[in-house]
Short mmCIF file of the C-alpha atoms (twelve columns), coordinates in Angstrom:
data_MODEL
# 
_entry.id   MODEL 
# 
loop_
_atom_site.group_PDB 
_atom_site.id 
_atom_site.type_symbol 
_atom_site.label_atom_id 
_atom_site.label_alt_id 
_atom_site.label_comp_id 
_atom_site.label_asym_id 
_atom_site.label_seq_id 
_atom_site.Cartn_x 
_atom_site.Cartn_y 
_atom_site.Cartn_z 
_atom_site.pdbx_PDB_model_num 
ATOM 1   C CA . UNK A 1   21.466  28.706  23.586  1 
ATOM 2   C CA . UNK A 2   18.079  27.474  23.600  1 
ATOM 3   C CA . UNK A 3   17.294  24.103  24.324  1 
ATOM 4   C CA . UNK A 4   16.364  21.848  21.708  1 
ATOM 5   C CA . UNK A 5   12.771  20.174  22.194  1 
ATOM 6   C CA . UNK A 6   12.927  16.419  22.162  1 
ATOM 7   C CA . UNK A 7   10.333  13.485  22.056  1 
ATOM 8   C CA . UNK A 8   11.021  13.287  25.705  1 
ATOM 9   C CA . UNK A 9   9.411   16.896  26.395  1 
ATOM 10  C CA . UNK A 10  6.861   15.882  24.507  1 
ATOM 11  C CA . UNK A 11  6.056   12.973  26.053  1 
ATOM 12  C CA . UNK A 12  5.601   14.654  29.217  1 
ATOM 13  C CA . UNK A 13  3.616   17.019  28.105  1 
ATOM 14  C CA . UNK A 14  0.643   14.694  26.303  1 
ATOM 15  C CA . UNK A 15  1.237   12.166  28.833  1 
ATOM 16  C CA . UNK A 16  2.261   9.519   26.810  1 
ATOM 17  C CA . UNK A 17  5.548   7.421   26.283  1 
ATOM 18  C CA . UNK A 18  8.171   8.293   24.012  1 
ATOM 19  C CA . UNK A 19  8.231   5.327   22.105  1 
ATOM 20  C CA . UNK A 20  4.236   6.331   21.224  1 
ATOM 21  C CA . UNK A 21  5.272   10.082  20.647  1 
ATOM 22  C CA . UNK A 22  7.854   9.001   17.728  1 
ATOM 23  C CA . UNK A 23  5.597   6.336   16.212  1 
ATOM 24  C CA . UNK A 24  2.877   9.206   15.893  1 
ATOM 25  C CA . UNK A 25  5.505   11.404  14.581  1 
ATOM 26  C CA . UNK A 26  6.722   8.780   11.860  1 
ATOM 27  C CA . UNK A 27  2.815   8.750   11.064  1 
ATOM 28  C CA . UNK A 28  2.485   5.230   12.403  1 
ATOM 29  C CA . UNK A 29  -0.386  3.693   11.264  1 
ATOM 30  C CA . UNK A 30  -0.474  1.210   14.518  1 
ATOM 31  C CA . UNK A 31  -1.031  4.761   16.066  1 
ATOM 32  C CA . UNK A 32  -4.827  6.283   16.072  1 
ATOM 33  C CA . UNK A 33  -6.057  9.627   13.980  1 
ATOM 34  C CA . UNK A 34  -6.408  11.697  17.753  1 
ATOM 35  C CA . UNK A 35  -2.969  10.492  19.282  1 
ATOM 36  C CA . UNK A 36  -1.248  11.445  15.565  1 
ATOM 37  C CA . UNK A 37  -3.124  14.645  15.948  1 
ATOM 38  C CA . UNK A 38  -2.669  15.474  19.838  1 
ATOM 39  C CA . UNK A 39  1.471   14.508  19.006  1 
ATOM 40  C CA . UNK A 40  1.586   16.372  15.910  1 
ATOM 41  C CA . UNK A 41  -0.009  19.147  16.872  1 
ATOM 42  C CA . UNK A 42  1.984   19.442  20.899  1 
ATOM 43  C CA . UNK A 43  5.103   19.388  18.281  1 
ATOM 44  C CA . UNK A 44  4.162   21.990  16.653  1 
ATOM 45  C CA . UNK A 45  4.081   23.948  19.766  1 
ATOM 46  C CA . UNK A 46  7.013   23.314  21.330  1 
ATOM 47  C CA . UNK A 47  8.769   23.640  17.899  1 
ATOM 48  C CA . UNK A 48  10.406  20.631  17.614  1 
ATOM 49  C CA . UNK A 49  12.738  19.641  14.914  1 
ATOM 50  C CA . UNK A 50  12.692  15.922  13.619  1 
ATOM 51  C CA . UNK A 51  16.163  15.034  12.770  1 
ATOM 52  C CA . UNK A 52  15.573  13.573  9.671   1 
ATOM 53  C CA . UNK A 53  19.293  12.442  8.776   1 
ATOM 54  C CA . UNK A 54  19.113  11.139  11.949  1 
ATOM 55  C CA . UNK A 55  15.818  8.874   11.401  1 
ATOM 56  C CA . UNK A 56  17.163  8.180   7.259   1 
ATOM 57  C CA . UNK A 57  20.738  6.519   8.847   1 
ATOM 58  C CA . UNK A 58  18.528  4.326   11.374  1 
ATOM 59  C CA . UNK A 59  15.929  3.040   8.608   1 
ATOM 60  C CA . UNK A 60  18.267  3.482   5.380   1 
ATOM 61  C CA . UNK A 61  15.337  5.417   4.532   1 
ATOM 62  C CA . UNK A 62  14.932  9.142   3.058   1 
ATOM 63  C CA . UNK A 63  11.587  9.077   3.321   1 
ATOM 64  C CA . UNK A 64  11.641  11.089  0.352   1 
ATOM 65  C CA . UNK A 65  9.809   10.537  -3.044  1 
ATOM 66  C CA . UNK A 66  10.562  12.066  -6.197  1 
ATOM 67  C CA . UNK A 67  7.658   12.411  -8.882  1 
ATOM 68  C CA . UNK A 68  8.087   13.473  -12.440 1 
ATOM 69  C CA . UNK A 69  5.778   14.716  -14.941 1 
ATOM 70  C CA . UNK A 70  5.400   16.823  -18.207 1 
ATOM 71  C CA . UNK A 71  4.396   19.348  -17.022 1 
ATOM 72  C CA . UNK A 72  2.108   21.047  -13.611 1 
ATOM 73  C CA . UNK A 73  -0.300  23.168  -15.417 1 
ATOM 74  C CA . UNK A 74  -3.036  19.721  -16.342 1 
ATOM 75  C CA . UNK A 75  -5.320  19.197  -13.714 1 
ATOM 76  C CA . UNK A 76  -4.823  15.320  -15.091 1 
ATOM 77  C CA . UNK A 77  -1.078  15.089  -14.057 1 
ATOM 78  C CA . UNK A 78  -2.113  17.471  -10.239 1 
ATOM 79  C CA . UNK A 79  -4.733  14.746  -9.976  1 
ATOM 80  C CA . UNK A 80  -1.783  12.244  -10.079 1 
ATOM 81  C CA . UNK A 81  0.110   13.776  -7.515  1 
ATOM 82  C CA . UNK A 82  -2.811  14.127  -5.319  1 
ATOM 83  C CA . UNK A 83  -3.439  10.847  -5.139  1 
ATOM 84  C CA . UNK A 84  0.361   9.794   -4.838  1 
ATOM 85  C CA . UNK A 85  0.263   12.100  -1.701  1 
ATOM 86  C CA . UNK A 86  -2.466  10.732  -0.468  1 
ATOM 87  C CA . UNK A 87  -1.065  7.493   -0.287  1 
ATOM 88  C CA . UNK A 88  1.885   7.799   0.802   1 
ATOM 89  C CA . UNK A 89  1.660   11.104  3.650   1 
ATOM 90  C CA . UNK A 90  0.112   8.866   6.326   1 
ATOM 91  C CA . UNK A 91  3.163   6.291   5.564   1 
ATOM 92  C CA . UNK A 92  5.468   8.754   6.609   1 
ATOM 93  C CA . UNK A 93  6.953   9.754   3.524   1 
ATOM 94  C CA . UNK A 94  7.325   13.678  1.378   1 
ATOM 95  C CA . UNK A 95  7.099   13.684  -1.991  1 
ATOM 96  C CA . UNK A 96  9.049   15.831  -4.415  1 
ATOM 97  C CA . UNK A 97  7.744   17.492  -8.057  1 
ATOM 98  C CA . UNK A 98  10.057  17.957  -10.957 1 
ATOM 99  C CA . UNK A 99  8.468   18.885  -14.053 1 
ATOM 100 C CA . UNK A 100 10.601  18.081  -17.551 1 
ATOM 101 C CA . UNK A 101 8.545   20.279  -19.607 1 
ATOM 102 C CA . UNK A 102 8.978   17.565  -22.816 1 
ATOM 103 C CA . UNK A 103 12.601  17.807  -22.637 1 
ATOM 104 C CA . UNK A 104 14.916  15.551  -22.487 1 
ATOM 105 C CA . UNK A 105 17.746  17.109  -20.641 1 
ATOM 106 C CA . UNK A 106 15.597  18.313  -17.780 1 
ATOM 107 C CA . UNK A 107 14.104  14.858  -17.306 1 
ATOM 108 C CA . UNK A 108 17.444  13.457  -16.971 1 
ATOM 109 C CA . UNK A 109 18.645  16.187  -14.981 1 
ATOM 110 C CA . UNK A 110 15.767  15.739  -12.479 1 
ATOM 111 C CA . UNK A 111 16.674  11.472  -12.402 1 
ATOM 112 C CA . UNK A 112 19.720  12.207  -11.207 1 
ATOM 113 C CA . UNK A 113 18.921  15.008  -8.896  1 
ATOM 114 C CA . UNK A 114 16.483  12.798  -7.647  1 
ATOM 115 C CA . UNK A 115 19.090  10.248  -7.291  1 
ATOM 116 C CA . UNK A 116 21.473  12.857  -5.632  1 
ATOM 117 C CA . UNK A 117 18.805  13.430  -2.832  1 
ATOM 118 C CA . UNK A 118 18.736  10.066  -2.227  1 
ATOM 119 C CA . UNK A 119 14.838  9.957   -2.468  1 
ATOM 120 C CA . UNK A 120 13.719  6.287   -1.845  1 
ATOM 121 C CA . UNK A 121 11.895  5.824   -5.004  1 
ATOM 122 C CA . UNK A 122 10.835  7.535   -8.540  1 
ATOM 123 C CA . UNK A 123 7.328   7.439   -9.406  1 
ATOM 124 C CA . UNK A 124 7.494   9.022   -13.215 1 
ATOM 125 C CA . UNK A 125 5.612   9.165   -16.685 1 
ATOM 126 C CA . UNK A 126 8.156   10.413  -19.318 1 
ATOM 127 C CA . UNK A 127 8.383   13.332  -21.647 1 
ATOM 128 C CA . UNK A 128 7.938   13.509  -25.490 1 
ATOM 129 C CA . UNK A 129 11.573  12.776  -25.490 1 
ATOM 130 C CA . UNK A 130 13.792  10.615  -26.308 1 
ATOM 131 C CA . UNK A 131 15.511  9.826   -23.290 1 
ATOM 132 C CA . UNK A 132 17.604  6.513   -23.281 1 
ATOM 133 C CA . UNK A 133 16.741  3.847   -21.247 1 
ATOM 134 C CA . UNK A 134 20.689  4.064   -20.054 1 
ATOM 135 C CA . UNK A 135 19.019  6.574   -17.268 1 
ATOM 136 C CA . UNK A 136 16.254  4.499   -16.442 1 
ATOM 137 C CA . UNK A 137 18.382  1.667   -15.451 1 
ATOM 138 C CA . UNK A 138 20.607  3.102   -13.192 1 
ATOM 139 C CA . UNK A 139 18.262  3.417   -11.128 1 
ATOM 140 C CA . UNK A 140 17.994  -0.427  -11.035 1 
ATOM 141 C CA . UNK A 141 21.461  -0.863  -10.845 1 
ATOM 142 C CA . UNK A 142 21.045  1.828   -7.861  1 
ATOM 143 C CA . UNK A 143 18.478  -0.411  -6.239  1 
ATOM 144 C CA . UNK A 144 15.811  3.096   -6.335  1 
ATOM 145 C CA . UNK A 145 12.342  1.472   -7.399  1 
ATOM 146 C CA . UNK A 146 10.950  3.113   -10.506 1 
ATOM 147 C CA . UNK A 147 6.983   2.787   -11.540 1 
ATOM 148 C CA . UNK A 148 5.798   4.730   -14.711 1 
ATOM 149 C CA . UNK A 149 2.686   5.898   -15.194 1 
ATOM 150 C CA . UNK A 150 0.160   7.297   -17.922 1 
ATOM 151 C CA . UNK A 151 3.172   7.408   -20.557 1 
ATOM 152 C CA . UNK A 152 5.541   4.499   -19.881 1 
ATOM 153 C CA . UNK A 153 8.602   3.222   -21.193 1 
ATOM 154 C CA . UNK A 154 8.872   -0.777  -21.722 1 
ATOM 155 C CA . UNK A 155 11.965  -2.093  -19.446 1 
ATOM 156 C CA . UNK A 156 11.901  -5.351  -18.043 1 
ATOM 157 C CA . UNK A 157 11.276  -5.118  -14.256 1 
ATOM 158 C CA . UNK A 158 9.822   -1.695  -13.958 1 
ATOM 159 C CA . UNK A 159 6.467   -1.747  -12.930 1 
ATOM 160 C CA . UNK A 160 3.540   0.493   -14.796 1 
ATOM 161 C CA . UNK A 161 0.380   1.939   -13.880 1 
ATOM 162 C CA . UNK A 162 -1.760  3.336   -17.136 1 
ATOM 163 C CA . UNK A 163 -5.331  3.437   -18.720 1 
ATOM 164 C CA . UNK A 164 -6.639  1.420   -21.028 1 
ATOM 165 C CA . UNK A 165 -5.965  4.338   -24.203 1 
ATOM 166 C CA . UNK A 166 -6.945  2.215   -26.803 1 
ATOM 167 C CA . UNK A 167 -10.251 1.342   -25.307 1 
ATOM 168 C CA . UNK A 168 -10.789 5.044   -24.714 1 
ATOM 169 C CA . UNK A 169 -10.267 6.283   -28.293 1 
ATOM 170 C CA . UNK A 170 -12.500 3.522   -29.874 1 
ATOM 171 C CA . UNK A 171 -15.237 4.219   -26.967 1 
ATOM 172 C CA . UNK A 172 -14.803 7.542   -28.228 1 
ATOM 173 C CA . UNK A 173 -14.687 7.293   -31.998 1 
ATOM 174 C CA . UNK A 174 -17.734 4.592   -31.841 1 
ATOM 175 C CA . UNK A 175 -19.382 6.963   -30.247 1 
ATOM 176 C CA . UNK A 176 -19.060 9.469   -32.657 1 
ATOM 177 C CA . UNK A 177 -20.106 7.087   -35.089 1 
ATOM 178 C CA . UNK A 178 -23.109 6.376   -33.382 1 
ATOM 179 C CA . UNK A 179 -24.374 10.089  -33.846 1 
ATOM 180 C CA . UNK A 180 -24.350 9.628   -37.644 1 
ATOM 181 C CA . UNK A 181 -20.364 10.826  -38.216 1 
ATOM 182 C CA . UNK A 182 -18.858 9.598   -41.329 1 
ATOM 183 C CA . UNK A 183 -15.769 11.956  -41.727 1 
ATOM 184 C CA . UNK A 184 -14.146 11.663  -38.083 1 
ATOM 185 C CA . UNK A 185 -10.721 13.346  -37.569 1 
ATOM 186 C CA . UNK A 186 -7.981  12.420  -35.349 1 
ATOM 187 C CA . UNK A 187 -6.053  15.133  -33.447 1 
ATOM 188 C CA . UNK A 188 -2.926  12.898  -32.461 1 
ATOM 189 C CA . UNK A 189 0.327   13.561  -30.639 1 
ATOM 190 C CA . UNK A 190 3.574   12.440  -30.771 1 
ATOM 191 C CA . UNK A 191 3.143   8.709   -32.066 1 
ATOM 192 C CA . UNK A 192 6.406   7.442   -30.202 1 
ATOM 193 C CA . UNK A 193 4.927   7.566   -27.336 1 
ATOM 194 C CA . UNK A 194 2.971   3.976   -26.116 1 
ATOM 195 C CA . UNK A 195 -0.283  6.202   -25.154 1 
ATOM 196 C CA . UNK A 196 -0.371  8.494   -28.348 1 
ATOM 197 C CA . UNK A 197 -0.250  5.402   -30.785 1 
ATOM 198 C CA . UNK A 198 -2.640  3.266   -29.001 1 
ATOM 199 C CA . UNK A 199 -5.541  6.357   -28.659 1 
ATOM 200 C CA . UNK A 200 -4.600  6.192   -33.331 1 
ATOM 201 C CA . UNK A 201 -5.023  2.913   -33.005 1 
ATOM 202 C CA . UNK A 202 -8.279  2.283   -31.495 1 
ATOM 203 C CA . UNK A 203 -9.350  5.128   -32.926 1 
ATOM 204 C CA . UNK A 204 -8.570  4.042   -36.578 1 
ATOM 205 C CA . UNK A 205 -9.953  0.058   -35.666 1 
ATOM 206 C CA . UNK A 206 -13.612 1.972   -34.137 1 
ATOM 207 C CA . UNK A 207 -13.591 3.326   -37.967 1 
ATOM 208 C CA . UNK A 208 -12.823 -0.167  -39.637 1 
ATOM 209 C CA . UNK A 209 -14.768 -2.284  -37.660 1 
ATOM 210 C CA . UNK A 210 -18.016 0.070   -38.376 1 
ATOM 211 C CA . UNK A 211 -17.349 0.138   -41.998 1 
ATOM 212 C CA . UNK A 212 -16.046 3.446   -42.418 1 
ATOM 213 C CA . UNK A 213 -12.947 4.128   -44.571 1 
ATOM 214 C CA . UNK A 214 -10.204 4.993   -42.555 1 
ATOM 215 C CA . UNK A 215 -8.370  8.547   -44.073 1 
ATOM 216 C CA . UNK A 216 -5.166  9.240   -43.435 1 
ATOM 217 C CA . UNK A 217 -5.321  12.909  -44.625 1 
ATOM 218 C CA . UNK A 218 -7.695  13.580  -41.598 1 
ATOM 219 C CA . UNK A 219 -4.977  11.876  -38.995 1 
ATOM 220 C CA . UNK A 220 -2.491  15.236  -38.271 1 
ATOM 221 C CA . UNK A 221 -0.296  15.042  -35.270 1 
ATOM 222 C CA . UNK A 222 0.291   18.106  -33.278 1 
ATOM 223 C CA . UNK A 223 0.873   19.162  -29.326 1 
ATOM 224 C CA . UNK A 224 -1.511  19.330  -26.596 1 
ATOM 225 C CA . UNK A 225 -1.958  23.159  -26.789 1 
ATOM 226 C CA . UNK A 226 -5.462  25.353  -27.579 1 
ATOM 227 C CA . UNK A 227 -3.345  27.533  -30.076 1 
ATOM 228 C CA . UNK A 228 -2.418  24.061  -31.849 1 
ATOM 229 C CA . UNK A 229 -6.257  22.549  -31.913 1 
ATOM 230 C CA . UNK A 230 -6.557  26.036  -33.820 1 
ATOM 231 C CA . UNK A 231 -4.173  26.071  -36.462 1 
ATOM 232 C CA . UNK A 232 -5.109  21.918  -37.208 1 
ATOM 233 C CA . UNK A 233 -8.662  22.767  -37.763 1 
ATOM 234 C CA . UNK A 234 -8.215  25.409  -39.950 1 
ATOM 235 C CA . UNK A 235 -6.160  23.206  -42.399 1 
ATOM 236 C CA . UNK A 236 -8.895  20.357  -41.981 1 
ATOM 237 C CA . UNK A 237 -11.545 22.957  -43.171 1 
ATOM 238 C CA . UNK A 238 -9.883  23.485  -46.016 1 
ATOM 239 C CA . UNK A 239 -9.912  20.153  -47.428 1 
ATOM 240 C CA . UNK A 240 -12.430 19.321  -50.367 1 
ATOM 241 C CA . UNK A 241 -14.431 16.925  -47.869 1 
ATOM 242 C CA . UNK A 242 -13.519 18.410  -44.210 1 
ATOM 243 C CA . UNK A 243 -14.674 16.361  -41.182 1 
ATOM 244 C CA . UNK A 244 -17.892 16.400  -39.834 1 
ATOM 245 C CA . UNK A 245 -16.186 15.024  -36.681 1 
ATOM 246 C CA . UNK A 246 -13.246 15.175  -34.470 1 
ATOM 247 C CA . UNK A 247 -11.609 13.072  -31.705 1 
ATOM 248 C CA . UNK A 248 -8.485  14.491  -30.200 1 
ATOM 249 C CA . UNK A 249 -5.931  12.763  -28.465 1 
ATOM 250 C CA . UNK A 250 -5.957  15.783  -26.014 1 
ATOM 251 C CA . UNK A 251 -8.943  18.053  -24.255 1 
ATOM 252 C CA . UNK A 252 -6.697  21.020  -24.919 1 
ATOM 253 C CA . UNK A 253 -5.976  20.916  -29.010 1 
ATOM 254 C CA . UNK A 254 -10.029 19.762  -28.501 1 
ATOM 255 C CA . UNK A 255 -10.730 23.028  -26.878 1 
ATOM 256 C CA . UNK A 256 -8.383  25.021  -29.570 1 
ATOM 257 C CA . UNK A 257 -10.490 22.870  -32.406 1 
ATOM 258 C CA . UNK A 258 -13.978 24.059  -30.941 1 
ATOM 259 C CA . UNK A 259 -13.007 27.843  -30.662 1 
ATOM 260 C CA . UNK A 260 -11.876 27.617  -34.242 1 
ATOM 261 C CA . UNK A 261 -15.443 26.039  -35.723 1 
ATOM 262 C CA . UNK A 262 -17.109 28.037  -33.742 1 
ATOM 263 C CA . UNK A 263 -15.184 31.473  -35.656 1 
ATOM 264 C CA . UNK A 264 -15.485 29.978  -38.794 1 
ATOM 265 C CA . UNK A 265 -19.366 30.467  -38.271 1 
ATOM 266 C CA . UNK A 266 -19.944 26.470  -37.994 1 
ATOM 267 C CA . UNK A 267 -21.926 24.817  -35.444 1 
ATOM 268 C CA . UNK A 268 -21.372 22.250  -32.945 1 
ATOM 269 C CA . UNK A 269 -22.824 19.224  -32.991 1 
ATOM 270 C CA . UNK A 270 -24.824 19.924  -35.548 1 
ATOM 271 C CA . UNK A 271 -22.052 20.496  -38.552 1 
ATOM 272 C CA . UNK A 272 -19.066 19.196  -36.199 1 
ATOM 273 C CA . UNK A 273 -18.686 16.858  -33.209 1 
ATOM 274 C CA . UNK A 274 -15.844 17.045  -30.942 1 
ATOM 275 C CA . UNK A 275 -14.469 14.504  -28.110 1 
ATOM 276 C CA . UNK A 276 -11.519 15.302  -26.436 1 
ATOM 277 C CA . UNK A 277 -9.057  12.681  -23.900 1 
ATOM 278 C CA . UNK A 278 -8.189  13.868  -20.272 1 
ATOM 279 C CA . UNK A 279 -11.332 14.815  -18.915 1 
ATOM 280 C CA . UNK A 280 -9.563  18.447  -18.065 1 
ATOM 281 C CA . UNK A 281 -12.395 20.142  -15.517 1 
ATOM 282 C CA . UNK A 282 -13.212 22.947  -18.385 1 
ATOM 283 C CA . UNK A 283 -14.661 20.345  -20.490 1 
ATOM 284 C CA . UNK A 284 -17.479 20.322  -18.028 1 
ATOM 285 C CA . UNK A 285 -17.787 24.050  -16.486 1 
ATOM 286 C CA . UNK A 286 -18.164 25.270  -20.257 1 
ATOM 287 C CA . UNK A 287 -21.307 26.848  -21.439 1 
ATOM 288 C CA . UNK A 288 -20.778 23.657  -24.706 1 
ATOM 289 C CA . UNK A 289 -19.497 20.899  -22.623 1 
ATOM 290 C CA . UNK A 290 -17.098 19.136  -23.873 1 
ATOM 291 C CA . UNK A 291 -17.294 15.384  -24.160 1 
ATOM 292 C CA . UNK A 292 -14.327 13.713  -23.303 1 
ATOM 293 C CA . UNK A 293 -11.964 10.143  -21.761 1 
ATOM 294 C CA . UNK A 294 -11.557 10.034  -18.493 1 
ATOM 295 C CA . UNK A 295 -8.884  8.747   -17.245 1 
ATOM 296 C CA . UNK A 296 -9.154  8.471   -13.199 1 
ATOM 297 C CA . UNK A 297 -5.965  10.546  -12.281 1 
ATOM 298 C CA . UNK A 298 -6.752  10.415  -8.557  1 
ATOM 299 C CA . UNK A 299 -6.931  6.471   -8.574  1 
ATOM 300 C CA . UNK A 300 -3.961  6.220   -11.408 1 
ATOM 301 C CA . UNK A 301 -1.866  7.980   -8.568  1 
ATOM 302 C CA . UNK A 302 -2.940  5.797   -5.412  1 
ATOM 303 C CA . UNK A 303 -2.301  3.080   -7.127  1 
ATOM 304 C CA . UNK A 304 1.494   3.926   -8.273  1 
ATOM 305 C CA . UNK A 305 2.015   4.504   -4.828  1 
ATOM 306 C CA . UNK A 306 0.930   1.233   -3.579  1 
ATOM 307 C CA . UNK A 307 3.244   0.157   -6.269  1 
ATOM 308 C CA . UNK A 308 6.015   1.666   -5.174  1 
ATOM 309 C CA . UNK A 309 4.980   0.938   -1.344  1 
ATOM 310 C CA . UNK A 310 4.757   -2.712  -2.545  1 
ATOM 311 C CA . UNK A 311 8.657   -2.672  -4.210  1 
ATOM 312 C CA . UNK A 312 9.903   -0.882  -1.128  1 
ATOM 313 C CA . UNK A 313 8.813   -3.395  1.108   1 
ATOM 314 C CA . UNK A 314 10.001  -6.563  -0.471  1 
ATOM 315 C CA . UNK A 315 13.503  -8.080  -1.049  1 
ATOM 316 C CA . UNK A 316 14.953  -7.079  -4.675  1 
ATOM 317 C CA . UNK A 317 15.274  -10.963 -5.471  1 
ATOM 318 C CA . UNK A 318 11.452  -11.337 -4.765  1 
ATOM 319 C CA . UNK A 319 10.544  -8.133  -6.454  1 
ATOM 320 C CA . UNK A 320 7.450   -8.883  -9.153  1 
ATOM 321 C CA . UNK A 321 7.063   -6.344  -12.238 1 
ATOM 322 C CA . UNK A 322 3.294   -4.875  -11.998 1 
ATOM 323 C CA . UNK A 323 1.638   -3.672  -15.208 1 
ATOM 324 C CA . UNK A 324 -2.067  -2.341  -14.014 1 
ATOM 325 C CA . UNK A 325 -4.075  -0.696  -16.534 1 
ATOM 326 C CA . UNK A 326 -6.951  0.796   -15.781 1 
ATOM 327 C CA . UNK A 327 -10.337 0.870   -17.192 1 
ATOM 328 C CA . UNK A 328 -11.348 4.699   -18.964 1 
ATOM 329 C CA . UNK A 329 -14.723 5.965   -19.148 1 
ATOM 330 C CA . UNK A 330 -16.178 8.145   -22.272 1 
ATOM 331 C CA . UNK A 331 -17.939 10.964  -20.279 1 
ATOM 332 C CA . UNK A 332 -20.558 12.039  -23.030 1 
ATOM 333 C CA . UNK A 333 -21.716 16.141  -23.183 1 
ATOM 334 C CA . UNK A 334 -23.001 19.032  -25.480 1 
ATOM 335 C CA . UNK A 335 -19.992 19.052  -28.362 1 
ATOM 336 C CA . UNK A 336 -20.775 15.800  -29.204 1 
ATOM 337 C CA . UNK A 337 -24.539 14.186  -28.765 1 
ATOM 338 C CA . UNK A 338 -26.673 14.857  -31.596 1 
ATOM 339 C CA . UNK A 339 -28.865 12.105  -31.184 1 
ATOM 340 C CA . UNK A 340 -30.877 12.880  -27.732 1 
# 
């Protein structure tokens, strides 16, 4: 049988001690980019194997990191990972995807698989469901730190990273009002959830606080899905007085809404302005860019990791409950600026 390569062949070969070979292997960052680099890479040649039950029993570490989302196919929640990798790769640590797809059984089911691999912390922002908060706090009772973020739930000592939604949807909805709109629709989602009713509410307080009657007939909640925007903005176009604007909760029912004006032979601005929430990349790469909330994914992610980097580090007793909310920006484009 073929020997087994350790940090002690390694050493030799680079010409450095073992005590600096593991350190660059545990992406130490006391350790510089070319000695990571010259280790990493030697490693790779020799094919060595890191014995990582090994390294968990001598830390109490995994290493591991689970992450949970909606769903994979939004470049808004791949941003989020991106940036939660990122942040925590150099530290050492691998993170792990589950998806719950807006159901509650798989996002329990991927808690307590999570918890089942032992992963050192969750980093999470919930489904459409309603999953009780029974789950959520094992993992307290577990001692595995949980941070939410974009969609939250509210539970004493869990820490939260999210944007500012209600700032975005009245940014967005004043805006719209600013281009001469009088009859601005609301695309909404599932109201239950903390980001959802905050985008209504600013958006219904931008209408108030500009002196324009606020119709509930033109609020419809739906899904985040193109075939959705669709089928909404055909029954808005029926109505005696249809909108003459419309600010969706999501870029994607935004996207549905604008292929529908467009086959019903309207035109956009000029007969109906859109804004969508997500900042999705096709809002800019179409031929009518779309205007739309961003909501820094990228940074949203770092920042959850630091978070959870922060929890990991410090005694449970001294633990301190973060709730960072970030500031969104309306990115204005063609579907909605009449006045140039």
């Amino acid at each position: 049988m073929k020997k087994k390569t350790t940090i002690y062949d390694i050493a030799k070969k680079v010409n450095l001690t073992a005590a600096t070979v593991s350190r660059a292997l545990n992406n130490n960052p006391k350790i510089s980019e070319t000695t990571r680099k010259l280790v990493q890479e030697m490693a790779l040649e020799m094919n060595y194997e890191q014995n990582t039950l090994a390294k968990a029993l001598k830390s109490g570490k995994s290493f591991n990191v689970g992450v949970i989302v909606p769903r994979m196919d939004s470049n808004f929640f791949a941003s989020v990972i991106r940036g939660i990798e990122e942040e925590l790769y150099p530290k050492g640590y691998h993170v792990i995807v589950c998806q719950t797809h807006d159901q509650e059984k798989l996002e329990t089911g991927n808690i307590m698989s999570l918890i089942n691999a032992q992963v050192d912390g969750i980093l999470m922002s919930i489904s459409n469901s309603k999953t009780k908060n029974q789950i959520f706090n094992s993992l307290s009772q577990k001692r595995v730190p949980l941070i939410f973020f974009d969609r939250k739930r509210n539970i004493s000592g869990v820490s939260s990273v999210t944007i500012d939604d209600y700032n975005g949807a009245y940014q967005a909805t004043k805006h719209l009002i600013e281009q001469g709109c009088k009859r601005i629709a609301h695309l909404s989602n599932n109201r239950a959830l903390e980001i959802f009713k905050n985008r209504y509410l600013g958006y219904k307080q931008a209408l108030l606080d500009h002196g324009l009657e606020f119709d509930e007939s033109l609020v419809i909640e739906t899904i985040s899905k193109v075939d959705e925007g669709r089928k909404v903005l055909k029954q808005l176009l029926t109505m005696d007085s249809p909108p003459d604007a419309i600010f969706s909760a999501s870029d994607f029912t935004a996207l549905g809404a604008i292929q529908e004006i467009k086959a019903q032979g309207l035109k956009i601005p000029e007969d109906i302005s859109v804004v969508g929430f997500s900042n999705e990349p096709f809002t800019r790469f179409m031929e009518l860019s779309i205007s739309s909330v961003d909501q820094s994914p990228i940074e949203m992610g770092r920042i959850a990791a630091k978070v959870f980097l922060d929890e990991v580090d410090v005694n449970i007793k001294t633990k301190k409950q973060q709730q960072i909310v970030l500031h969104p920006e309306l990115i204005v484009r063609k579907s909605s600026l009449k006045n140039k």
